[in-house]
N, C-alpha and C positions, 0 to 999 in steps of 0.2 A: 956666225951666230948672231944672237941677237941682244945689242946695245940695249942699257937701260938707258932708259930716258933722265936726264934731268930733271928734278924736280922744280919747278918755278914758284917761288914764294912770289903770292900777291901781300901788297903793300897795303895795310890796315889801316885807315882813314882813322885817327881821333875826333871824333864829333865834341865841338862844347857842348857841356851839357846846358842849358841855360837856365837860371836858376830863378826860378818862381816864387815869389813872395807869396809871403806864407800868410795867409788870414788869420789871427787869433781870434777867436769867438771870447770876445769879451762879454760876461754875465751879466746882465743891467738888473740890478735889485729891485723883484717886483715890489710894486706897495700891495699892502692889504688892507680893504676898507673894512670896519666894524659893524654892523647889522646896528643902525639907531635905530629907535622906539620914536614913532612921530609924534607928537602932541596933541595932546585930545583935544579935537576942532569936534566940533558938532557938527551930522550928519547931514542937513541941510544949512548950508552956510550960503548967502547973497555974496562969494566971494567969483568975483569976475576974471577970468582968468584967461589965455587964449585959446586952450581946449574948448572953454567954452563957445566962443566964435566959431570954432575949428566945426565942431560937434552940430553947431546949430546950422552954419551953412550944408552941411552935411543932409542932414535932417529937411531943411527946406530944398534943396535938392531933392531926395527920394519922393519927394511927396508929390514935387512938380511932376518927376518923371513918371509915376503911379499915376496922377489926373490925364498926363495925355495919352497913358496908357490906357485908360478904363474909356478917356473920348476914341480913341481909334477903333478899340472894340464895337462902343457904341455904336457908330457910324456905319461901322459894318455890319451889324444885326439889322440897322434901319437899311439900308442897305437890302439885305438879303431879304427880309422881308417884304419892301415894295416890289421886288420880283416876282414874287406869289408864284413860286416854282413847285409847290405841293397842293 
């Protein structure tokens, strides 16, 4: 007839576990700013400021770039016109 077989127990590896540090989420206390009230400066002040440089180069910029805009147009109308294509 027929033997049973022996059972073979395989041998079970223990793994370390390795143990991971653990992050605490520490809370940093937000601040809260207060909505001030600015001070009544008058509407047109001579105060100089760097916005104001900021804003003025800004300003002379577009205007250059608008002049060489409106000369290239130009140029090209004069241009198309000494053609006399119509």
């Amino acid at each position: 007839m027929v033997t049973k077989k022996k059972s073979t127990t395989s041998k079970t590896r223990k793994t370390s576990v390795k143990s991971h540090a653990k992050k605490s989420s520490v809370s940093k206390s937000v601040e809260y700013h207060t909505l001030k009230l600015a001070a009544d400066t008058p509407f047109l002040n001579a105060k100089v400021t760097r916005q104001t440089f900021y804003w003025s180069f800004l300003l002379l910029f577009i205007i250059i770039m608008q002049l060489i805009i409106l000369a290239m147009n130009l140029n090209a109308s004069l241009m198309f016109d000494s053609m006399k294509l119509y």
